[in-house]
N, C-alpha and C positions, 0 to 999 in steps of 0.2 A: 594732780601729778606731783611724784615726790622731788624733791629738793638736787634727788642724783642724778647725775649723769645718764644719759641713756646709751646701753651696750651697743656697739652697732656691732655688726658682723664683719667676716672674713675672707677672701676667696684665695684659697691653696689652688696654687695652676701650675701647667706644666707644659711643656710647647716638644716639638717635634718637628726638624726642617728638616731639608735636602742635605746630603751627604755621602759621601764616596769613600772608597776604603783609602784612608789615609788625608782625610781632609781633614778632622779633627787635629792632628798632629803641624798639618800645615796651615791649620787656621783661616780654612776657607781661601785660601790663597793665589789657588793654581786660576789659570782661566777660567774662566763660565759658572767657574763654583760660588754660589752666592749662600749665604742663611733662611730661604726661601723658608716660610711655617706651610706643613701640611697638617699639623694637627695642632690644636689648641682642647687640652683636659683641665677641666676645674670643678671645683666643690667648692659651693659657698655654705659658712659656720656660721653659729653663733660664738662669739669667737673667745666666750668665758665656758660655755660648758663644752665647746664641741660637736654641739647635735647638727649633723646636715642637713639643710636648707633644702640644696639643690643642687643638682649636679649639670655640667656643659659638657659634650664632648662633638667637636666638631670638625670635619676634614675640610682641608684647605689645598685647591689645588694651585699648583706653585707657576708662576706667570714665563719665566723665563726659560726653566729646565722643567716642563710639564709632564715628561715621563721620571717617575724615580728611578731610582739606583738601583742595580740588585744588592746592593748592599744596602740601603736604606729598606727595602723589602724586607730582605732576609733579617735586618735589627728591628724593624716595628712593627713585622707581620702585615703593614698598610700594604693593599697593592693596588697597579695600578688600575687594575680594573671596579676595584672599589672606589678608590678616587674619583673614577670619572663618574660614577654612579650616586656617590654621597657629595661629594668634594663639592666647594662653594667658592668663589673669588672672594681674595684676602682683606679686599675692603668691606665684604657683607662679614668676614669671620669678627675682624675685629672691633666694630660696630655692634654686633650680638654680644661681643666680650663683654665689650663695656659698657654693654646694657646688663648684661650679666650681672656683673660688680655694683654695678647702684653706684657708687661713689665710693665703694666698702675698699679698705687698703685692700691691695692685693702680695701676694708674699709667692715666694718662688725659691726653687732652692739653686744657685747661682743668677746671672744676669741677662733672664727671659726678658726683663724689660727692654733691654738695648737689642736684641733680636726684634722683638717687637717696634721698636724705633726705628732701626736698618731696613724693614719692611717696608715702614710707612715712607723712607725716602727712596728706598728703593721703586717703589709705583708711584713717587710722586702724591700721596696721598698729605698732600700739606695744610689742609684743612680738615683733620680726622679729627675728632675729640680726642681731650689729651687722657693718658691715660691714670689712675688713680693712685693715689698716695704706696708708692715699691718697696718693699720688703724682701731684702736679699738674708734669707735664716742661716748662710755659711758660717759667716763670724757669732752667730748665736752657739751655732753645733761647737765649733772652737772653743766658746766660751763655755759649751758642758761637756766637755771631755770628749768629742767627736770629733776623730780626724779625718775632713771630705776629700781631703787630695786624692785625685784619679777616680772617684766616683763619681754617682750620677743620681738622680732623682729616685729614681728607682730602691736606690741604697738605702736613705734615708730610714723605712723603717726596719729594715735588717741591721741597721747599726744602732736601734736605740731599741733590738731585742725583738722587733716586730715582725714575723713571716709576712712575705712580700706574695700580694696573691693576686692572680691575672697575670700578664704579658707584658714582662718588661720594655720599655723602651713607647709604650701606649700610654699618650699622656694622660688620658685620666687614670690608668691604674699609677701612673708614677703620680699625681697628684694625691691620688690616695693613701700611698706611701709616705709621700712625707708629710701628710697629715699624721700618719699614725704612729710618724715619729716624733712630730712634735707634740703628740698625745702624751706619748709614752713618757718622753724625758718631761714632761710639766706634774704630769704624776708623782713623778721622784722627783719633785720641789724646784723645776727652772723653771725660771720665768716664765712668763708666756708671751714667746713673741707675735701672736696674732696682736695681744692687747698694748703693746709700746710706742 
C-alpha cells in the first residue's frame, strides 16, 4: 500500500419535512408545526472524481403531523398515500442514513444537519448514533460567485449552469442537483468541497 492517503467518499443529501403555506416564512413557528423529515435523498461519491457509489432515497413518515399538507403535496409531489405505503419511522430512516454514510462526511446545502438533530430530540431518540462529519456548501457557493439567498437545493445545479432534471423539491433529485453543481463549478477550478 502506497504512502497516500486513502480517498474516502462523500454523501450529497437532501431532506424534506412537514410544511404549510407560510411556515417557511414563520420559521416553523405557528402551533403543531414542527420540521418533521418525510424524505431523506442522497448519493454517495467518490469524492475526487464524482463517480456514484449509491444512491438512498427514503420516505419518512412524520410522528406528530402524520397526514401532509396540501401544500407539502403539491411542493414534493410525496403524497399521502404513498407515505403510508413506502414511508418508514424516523428512527429506522436515520439509522439506514447513517449506515448509508459509512463514516463518509456528509454535505448538504444549508443546515439539514440540525433538522436532522431537531428530529432526533424531537422523538426523544437520545441514544441514536451521532451523525458524521457536516458540510454546509452555502458559504462555499459564496465563496464562488454563487448567490443562495431565497433558494433551495434544487437550485444549486441551475446556478452553477446545470439543467435541473426530475421533481423538484424530491430529495434525491435535489440531491442530485447539488451534486451537479458542485461538479460543475470544481470543473471551472473551485475547490472541492466534498474533499476539505
Amino acid at each position: 500500500m502506497s504512502g497516500f492517503p486513502q480517498i474516502r467518499g462523500a454523501v450529497v443529501f437532501d431532506l424534506e419535512f412537514t410544511a404549510w403555506e407560510g411556515s417557511m416564512e414563520h420559521r416553523w413557528s405557528r402551533p403543531g408545526e414542527f420540521t418533521e423529515v418525510v424524505q431523506i435523498g442522497a448519493v454517495r461519491v467518490d469524492a475526487q472524481s464524482f463517480t456514484v457509489e449509491a444512491e438512498l432515497d427514503l420516505l419518512v413518515r412524520p410522528r406528530l403531523n402524520s397526514v401532509l399538507s396540501d401544500y407539502l403535496v403539491a411542493l414534493t409531489g410525496i403524497t399521502n398515500a404513498e407515505l403510508a405505503a413506502r414511508g418508514v419511522d424516523f428512527a429506522e430512516a436515520y439509522d439506514d442514513f447513517i449506515a448509508f454514510a459509512d463514516g463518509a462526511p456528509i454535505v448538504a446545502f444549508g443546515r439539514d444537519d440540525l433538522v436532522l438533530a431537531a428530529n432526533l430530540r424531537l422523538y426523544g431518540l437520545n441514544r441514536a448514533s451521532p451523525l458524521p462529519p457536516y458540510r454546509n456548501i452555502v458559504p462555499w457557493l459564496y465563496d464562488n460567485g454563487i448567490d443562495p439567498r431565497g433558494r433551495n437545493a434544487c437550485d444549486v445545479g441551475p446556478l452553477a449552469g446545470v439543467a435541473f432534471r426530475g421533481q423538484k423539491h424530491n430529495a434525491l433529485d435535489d440531491a442530485r442537483s447539488v451534486l451537479s453543481g458542485i461538479q460543475a463549478l470544481v470543473a471551472r477550478g473551485a475547490g472541492n468541497p466534498l474533499l476539505a
